[in-house]
N, C-alpha and C positions, 0 to 999 in steps of 0.2 A: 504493500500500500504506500511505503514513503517512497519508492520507487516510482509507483505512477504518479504519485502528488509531485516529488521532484520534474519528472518529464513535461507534467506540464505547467511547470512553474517555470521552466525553461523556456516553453515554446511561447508563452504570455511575454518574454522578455525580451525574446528574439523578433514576436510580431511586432510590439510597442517600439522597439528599435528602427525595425524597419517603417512605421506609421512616422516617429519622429524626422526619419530620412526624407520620407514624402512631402511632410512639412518643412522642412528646411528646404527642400526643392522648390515646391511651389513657391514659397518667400522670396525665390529669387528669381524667381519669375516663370516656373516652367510649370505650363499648364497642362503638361500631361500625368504631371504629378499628381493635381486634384482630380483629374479623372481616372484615379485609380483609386485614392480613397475613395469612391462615390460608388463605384464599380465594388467595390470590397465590403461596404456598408450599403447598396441598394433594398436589396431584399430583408433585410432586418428592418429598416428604417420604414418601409412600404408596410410590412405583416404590425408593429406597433402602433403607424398609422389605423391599419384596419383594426387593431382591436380596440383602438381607441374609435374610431369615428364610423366603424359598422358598416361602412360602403367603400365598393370601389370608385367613384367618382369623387370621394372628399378623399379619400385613402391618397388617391396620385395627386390632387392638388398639392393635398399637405406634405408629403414627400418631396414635393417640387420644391416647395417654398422652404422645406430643410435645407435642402442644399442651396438654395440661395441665400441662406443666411449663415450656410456654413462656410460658403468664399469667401461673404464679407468677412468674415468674425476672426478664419482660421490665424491668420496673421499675428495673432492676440492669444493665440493657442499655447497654455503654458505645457512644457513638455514635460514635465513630474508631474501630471494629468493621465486620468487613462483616456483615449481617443473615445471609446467606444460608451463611457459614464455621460462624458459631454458631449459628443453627440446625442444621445437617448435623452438628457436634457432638456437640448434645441428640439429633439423631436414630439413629449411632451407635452410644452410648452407652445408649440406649434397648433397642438391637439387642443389644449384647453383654450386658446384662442380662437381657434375655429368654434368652436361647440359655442362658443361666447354669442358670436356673430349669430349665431341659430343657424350656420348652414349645412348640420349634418343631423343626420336621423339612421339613431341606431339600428340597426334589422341584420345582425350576425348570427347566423346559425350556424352551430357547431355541426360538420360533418360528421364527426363519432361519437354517438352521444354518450354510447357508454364511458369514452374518458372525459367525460365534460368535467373540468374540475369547477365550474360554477354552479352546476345542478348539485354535485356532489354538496358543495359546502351548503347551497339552501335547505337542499332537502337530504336528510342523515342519510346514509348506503347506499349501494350501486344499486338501480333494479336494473334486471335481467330482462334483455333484451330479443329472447328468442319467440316471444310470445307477440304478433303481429301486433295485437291488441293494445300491448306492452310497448312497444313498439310509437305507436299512432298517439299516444299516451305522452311518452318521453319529447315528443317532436312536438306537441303541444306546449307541454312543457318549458321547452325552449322558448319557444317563440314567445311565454309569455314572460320569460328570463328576459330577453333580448328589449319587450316593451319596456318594461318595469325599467328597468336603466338608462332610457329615454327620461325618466320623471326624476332622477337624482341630478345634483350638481355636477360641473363640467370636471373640479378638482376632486368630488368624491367618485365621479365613474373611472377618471384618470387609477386615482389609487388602486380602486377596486380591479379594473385593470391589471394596473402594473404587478399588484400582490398576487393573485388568482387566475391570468391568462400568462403571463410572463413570469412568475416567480420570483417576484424579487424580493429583498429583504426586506426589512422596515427601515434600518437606516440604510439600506439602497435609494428609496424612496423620498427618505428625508432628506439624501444629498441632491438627488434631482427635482424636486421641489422646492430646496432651500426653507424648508422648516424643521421642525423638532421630530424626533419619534413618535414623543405623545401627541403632538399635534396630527400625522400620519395614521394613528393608533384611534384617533378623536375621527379623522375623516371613514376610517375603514369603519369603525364602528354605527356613524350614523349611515352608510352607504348599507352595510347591511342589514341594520335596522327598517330602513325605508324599502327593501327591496323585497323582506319577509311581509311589509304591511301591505305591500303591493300585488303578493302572490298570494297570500294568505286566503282569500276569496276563491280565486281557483282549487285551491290543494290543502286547506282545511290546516288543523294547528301543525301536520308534521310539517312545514316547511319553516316553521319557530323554531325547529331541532337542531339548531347548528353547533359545530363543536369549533368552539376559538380557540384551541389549543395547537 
């Protein structure tokens, strides 16, 4: 195990190395540079858009306008940073501006519903999914997952987000929003509170069953 924790404690050092190279490149003027970080970070940067903003038409806007504020910015880029914290930052922060504006509307449906880890956390246990019925059931489900997060704030769907589709930590979160844990700890908490009040009519008190541990 300290073997593979070493390898890739390595390979983080040797990426971040060569990220800093690109930055020092571009600074000096050479723009094939930044179109390789963009190219290295596209598809991350697109998939947090969509789980933040639910569509692909706000999804590629908002990725657009990441990178356009990640040319301006990189310049400023301190390299005892990790690339990939501040980017997801910029990209964020992209998201909760959009959702500001009113111009996106959540409607993300999970392809596999069995590993949905947001059905999971509303509603206690996996149900099984071999049962058609079960099935029709679960997809319902969703979809009123998918509403219900439409009716929360732009920084508590972000969190709820970042912690539960992306996995992040709490002070992961805290450092990409620039607040406290408890503050993050404060957001997630009323995000799932409102999202149990909101499903609760559909699927009766087991969707109160959640386990915050």
């Amino acid at each position: 195990m300290k073997k593979l924790s070493s390898n890739s404690e390595k390979k983080k050092k040797v990426m971040a190395n060569n990220e800093n190279i690109l930055v020092e490149r571009f600074c000096r003027g050479d723009g094939a540079a930044f179109h390789e970080l963009v190219e290295r970070y596209k598809k991350k940067t697109y998939h947090i858009c969509y789980d933040i903003l639910g569509n692909h038409p706000d999804a590629e806007d908002a990725s657009q306008e990441v990178f356009i504020k990640m040319f301006r910015a990189l310049r400023s880029f301190r390299q005892d940073a990790k690339m990939s914290s501040w980017l997801f930052q910029i990209t964020v922060n992209t998201c909760i501006d959009s959702m500001r504006r009113g111009s996106s509307k959540l409607t993300k449906i999970t392809d596999n519903l069995e590993e949905d880890k947001t059905r999971d956390l509303l509603v206690g246990g996996k149900v099984s999914l071999t049962d058609p019925g079960r099935k029709a059931e679960a997809a319902l489900m969703q979809v009123q997952i998918s509403q219900a997060l439409t009716k929360i704030s732009p920084k508590e769907r972000a969190v709820f987000v970042m912690r539960h589709y992306n996995n992040l930590k709490m002070k992961e979160i805290a450092e990409i929003l620039h607040v406290s844990v408890g503050t993050v700890k404060s957001l997630l908490f009323r995000a799932i509170k409102k999202l149990r009040k909101e499903l609760s009519p559909y699927f009766g008190k087991s969707v109160l069953e959640v386990n915050h541990e």
